[in-house]
ChimeraX commands (.cxc) that place a marker at each C-alpha (Angstrom):
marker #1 position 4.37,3.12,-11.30 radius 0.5
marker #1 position 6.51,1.26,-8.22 radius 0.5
marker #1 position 8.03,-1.40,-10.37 radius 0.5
marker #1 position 8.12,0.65,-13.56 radius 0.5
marker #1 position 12.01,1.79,-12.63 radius 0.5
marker #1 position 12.56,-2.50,-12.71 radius 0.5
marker #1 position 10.28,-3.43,-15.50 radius 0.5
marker #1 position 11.37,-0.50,-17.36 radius 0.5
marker #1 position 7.46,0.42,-19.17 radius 0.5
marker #1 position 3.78,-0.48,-18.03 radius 0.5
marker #1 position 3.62,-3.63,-21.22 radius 0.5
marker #1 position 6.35,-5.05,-19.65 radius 0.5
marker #1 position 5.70,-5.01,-16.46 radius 0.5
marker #1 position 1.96,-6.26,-16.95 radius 0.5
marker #1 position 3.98,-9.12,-19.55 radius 0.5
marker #1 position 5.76,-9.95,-16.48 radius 0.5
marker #1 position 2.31,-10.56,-14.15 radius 0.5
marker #1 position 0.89,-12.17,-16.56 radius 0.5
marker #1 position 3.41,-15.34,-15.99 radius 0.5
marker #1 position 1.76,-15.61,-12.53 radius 0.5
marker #1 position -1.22,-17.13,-14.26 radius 0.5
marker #1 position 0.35,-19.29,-17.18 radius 0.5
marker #1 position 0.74,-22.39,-15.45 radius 0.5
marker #1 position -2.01,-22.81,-13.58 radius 0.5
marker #1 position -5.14,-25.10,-14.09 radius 0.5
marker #1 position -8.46,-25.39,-13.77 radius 0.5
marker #1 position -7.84,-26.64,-10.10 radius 0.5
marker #1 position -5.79,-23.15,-9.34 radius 0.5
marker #1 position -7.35,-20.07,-7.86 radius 0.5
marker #1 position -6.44,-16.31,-8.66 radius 0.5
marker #1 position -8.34,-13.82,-6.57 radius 0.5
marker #1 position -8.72,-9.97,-8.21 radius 0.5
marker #1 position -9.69,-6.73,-7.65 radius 0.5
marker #1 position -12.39,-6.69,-9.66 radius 0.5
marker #1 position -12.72,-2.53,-9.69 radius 0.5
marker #1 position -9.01,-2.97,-11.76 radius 0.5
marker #1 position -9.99,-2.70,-15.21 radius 0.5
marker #1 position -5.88,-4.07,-15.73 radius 0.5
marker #1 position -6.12,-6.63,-14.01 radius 0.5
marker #1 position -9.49,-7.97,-15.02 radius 0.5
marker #1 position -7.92,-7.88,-18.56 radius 0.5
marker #1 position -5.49,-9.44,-17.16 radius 0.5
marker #1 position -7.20,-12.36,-15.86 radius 0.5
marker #1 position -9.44,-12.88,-18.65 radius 0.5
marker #1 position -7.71,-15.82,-20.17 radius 0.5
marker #1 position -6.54,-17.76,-16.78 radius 0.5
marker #1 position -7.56,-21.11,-17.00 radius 0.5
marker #1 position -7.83,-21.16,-13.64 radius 0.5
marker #1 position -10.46,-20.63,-11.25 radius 0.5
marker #1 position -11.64,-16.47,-10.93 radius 0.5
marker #1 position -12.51,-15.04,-7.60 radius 0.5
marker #1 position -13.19,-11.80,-7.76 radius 0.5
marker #1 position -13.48,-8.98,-4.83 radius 0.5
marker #1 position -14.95,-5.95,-5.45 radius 0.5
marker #1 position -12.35,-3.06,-2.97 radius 0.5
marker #1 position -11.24,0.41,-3.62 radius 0.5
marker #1 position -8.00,0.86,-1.16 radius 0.5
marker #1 position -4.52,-1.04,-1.81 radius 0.5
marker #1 position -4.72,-1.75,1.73 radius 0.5
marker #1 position -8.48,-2.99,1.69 radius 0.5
marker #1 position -7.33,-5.13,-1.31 radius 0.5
marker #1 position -4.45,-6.99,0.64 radius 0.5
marker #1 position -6.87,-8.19,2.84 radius 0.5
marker #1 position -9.18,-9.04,1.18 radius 0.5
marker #1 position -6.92,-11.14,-1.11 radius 0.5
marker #1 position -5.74,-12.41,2.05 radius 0.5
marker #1 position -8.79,-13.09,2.98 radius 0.5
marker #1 position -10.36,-15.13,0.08 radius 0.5
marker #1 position -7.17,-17.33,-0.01 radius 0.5
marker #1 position -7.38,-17.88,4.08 radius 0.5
marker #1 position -10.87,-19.03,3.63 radius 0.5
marker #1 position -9.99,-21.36,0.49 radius 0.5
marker #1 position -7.79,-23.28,2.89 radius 0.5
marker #1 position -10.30,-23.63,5.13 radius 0.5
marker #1 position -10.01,-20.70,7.56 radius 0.5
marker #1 position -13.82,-19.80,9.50 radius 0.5
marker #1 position -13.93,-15.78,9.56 radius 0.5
marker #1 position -13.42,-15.25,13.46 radius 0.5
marker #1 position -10.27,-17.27,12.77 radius 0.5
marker #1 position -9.31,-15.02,10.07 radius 0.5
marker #1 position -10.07,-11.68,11.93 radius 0.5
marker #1 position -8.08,-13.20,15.05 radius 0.5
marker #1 position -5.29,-13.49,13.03 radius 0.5
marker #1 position -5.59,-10.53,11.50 radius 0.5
marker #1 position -5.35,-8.52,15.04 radius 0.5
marker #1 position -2.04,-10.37,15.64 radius 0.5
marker #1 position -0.37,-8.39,12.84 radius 0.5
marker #1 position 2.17,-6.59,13.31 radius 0.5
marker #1 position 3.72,-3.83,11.00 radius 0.5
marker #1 position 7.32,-3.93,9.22 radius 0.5
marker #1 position 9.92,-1.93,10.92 radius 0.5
marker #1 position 10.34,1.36,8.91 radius 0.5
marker #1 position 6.89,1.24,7.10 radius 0.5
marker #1 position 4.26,2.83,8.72 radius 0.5
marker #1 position 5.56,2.12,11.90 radius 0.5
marker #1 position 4.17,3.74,14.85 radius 0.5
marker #1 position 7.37,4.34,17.03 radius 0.5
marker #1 position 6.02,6.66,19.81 radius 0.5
marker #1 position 2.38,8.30,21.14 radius 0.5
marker #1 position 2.90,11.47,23.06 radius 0.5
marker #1 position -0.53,13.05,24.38 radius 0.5
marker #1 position -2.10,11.87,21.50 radius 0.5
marker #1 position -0.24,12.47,18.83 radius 0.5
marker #1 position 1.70,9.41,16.93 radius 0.5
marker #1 position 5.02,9.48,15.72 radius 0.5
marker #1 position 4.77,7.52,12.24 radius 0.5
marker #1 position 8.51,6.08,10.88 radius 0.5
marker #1 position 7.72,5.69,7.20 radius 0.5
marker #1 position 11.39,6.27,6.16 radius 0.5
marker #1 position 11.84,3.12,4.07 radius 0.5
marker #1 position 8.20,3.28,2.07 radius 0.5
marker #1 position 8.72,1.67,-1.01 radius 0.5
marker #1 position 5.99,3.91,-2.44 radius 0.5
marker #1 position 4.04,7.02,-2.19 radius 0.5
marker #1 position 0.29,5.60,-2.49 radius 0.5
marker #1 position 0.82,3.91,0.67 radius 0.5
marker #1 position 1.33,6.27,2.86 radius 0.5
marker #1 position -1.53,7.94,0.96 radius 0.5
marker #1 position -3.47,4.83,1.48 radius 0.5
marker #1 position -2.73,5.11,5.75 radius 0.5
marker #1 position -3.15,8.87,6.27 radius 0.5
marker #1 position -6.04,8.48,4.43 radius 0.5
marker #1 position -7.28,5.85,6.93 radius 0.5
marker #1 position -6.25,8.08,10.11 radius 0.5
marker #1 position -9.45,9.22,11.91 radius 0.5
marker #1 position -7.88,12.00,13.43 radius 0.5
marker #1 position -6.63,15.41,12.58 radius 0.5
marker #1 position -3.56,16.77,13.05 radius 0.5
marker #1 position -1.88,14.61,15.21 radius 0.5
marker #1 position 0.94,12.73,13.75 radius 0.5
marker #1 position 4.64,13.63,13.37 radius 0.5
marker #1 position 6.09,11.71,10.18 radius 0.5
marker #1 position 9.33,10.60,9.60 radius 0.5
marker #1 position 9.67,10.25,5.40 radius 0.5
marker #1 position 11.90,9.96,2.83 radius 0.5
marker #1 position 13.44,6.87,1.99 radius 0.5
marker #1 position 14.53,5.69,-1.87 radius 0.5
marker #1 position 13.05,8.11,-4.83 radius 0.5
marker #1 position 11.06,6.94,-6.92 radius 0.5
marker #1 position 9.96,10.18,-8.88 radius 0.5
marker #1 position 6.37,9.86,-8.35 radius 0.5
marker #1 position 4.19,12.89,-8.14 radius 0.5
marker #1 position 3.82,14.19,-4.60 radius 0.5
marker #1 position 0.57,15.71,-4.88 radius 0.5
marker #1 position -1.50,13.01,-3.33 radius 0.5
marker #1 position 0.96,12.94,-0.61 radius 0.5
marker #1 position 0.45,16.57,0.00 radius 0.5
marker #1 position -3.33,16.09,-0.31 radius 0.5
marker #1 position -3.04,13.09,2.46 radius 0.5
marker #1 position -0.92,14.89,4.88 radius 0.5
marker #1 position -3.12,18.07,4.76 radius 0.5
marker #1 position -5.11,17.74,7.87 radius 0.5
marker #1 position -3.15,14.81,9.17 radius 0.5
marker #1 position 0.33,15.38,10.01 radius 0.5
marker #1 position 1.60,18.06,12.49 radius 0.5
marker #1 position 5.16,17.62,11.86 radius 0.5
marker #1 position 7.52,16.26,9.67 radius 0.5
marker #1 position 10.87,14.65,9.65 radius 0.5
marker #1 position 12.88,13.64,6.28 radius 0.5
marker #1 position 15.53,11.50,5.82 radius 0.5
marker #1 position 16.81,9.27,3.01 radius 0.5
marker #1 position 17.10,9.98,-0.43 radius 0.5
marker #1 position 14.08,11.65,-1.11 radius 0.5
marker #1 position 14.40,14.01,1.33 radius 0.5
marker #1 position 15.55,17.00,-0.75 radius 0.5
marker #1 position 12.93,16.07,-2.84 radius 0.5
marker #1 position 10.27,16.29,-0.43 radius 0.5
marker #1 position 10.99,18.86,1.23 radius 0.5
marker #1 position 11.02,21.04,-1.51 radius 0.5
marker #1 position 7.96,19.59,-3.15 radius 0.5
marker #1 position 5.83,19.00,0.23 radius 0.5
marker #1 position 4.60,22.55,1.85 radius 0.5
marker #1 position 2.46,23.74,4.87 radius 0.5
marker #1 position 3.94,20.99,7.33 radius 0.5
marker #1 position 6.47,22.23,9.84 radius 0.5
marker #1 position 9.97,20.14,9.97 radius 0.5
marker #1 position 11.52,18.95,13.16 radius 0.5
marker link #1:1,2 radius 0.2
marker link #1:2,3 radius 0.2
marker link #1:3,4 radius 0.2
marker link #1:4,5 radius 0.2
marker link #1:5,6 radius 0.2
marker link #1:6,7 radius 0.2
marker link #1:7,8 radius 0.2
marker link #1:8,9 radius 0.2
marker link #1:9,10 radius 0.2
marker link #1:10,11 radius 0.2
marker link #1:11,12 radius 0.2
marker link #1:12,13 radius 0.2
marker link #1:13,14 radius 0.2
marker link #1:14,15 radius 0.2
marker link #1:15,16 radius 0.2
marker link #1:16,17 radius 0.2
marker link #1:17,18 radius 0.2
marker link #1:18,19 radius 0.2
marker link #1:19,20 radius 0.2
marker link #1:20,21 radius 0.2
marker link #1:21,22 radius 0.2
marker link #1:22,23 radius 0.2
marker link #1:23,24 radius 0.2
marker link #1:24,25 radius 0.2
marker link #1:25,26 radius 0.2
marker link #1:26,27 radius 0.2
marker link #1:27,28 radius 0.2
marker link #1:28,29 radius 0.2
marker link #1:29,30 radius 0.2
marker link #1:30,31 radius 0.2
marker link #1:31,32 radius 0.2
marker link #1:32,33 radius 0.2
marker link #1:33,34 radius 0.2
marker link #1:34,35 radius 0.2
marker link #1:35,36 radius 0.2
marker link #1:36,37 radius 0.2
marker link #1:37,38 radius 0.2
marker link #1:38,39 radius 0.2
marker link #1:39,40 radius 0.2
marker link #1:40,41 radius 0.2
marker link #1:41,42 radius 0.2
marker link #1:42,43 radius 0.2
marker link #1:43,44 radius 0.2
marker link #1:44,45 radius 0.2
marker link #1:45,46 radius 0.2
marker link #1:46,47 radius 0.2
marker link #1:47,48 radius 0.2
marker link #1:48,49 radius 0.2
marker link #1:49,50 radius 0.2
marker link #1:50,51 radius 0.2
marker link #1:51,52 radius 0.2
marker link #1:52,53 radius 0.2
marker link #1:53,54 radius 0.2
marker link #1:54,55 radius 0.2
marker link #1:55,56 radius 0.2
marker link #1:56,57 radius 0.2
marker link #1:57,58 radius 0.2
marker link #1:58,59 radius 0.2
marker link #1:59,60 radius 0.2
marker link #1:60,61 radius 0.2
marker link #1:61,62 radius 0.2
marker link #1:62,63 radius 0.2
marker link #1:63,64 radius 0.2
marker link #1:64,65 radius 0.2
marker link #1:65,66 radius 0.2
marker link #1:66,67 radius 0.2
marker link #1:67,68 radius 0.2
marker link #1:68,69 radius 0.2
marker link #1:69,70 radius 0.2
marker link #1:70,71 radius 0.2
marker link #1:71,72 radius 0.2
marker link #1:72,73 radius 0.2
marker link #1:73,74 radius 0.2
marker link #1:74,75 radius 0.2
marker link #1:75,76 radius 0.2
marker link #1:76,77 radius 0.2
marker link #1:77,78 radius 0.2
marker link #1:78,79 radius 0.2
marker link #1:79,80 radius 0.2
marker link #1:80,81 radius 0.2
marker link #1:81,82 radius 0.2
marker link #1:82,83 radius 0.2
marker link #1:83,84 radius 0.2
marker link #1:84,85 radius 0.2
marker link #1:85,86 radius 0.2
marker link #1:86,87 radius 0.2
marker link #1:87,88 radius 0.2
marker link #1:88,89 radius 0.2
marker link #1:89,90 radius 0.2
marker link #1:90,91 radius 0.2
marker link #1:91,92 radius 0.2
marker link #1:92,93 radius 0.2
marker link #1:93,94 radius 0.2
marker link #1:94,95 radius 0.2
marker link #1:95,96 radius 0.2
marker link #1:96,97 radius 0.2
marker link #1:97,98 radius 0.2
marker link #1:98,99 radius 0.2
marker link #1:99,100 radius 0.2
marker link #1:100,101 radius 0.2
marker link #1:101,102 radius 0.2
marker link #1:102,103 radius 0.2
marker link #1:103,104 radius 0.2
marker link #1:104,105 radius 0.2
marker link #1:105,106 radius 0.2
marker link #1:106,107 radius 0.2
marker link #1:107,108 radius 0.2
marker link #1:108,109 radius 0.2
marker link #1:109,110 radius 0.2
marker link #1:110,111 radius 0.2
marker link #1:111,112 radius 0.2
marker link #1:112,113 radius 0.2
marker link #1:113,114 radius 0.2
marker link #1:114,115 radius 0.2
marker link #1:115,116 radius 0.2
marker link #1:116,117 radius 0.2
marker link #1:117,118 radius 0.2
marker link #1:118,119 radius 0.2
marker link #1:119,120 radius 0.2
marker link #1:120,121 radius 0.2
marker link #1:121,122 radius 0.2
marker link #1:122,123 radius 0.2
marker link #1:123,124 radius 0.2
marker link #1:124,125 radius 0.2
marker link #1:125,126 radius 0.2
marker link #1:126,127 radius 0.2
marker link #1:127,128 radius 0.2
marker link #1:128,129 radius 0.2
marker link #1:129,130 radius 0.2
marker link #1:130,131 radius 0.2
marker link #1:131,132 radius 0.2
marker link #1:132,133 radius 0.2
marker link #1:133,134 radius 0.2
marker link #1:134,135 radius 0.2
marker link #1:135,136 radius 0.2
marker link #1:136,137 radius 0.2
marker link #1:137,138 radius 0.2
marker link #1:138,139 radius 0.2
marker link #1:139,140 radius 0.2
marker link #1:140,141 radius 0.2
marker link #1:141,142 radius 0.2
marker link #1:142,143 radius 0.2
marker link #1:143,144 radius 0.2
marker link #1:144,145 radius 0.2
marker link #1:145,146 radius 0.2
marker link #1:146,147 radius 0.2
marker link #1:147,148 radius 0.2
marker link #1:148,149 radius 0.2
marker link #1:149,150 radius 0.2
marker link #1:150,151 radius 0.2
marker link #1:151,152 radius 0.2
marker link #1:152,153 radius 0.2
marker link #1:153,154 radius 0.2
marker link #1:154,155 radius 0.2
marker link #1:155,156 radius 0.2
marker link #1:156,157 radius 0.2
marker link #1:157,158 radius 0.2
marker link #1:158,159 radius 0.2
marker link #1:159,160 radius 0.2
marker link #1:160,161 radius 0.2
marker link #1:161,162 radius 0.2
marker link #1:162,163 radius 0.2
marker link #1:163,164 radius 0.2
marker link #1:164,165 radius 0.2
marker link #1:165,166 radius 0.2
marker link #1:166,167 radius 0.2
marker link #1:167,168 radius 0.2
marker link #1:168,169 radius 0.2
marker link #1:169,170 radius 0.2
marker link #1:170,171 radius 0.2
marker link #1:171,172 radius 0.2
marker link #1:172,173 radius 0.2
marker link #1:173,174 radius 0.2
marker link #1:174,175 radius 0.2
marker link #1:175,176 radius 0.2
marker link #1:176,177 radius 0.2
view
């Protein structure tokens, strides 16, 4: 649903990924999420080399796309997960901006999407301890698995941006700052 406001329907916009793949030979590698029944449509026809990985998370699927292509270039694994502790998160997304006895102050204000933030609360071992600042562009997605995430999770939270009316009419139970 992220690019569907660019793409303007779900054929196009899978039309449009599908030009990823059209040049590339048998000497070419596409790695998938093989638990995407799209995109294993999707690949079906690629002349290229297939490497599947088999991940439930958007987040667990960025690395391990990363992953598979680090190692196809050569990477060991303790190379890989030295890099991968050296990474640092984009201002604005998901960025932890503050810890004050325990409890993390999360800017998410420019998310380009929903089922991220989803994807990190979900990922947050602790309860209750995080004060979020949200909002950013609109995109009209549902807000329920938002809701869902936060439940639990986040203590208080801050909106800004042009979803913020939005949101704060459509997200209940969490105190504002």
């Amino acid at each position: 649903e992220d690019h569907l406001s660019w793409h303007g329907n779900m054929e196009k916009y899978i039309a449009a990924k599908k030009l990823i793949l059209v040049n590339q030979t048998a000497e070419d590698y596409v790695a998938y999420n093989a638990k995407d029944p799209m995109i294993v449509e999707l690949v079906k026809t690629a002349k290229c080399q297939k490497i599947p990985f088999d991940v439930e998370t958007p987040l667990q699927q960025n690395f391990a796309a990363a992953r598979l292509v680090a190692e196809l270039c050569g990477n060991t694994k303790s190379e890989i997960e030295c890099e991968i502790k050296k990474l640092k998160g984009v201002e604005h997304r998901l960025e932890l901006v503050g810890d004050v006895a325990g409890v993390k102050v999360v800017n998410d204000s420019k998310a380009t999407n929903i089922e991220a933030t989803v994807v990190a609360l979900l990922n947050e071992p602790k309860q209750n301890n995080i004060i979020l600042i949200a909002g950013g562009q609109d995109k009209l997605t549902s807000l329920q698995p938002l809701q869902e995430a936060m439940t639990g999770k986040v203590k208080k939270l801050i909106l800004l941006g042009e979803a913020a009316k939005r949101f704060d009419q459509g997200l209940t139970a969490v105190e504002r700052v």
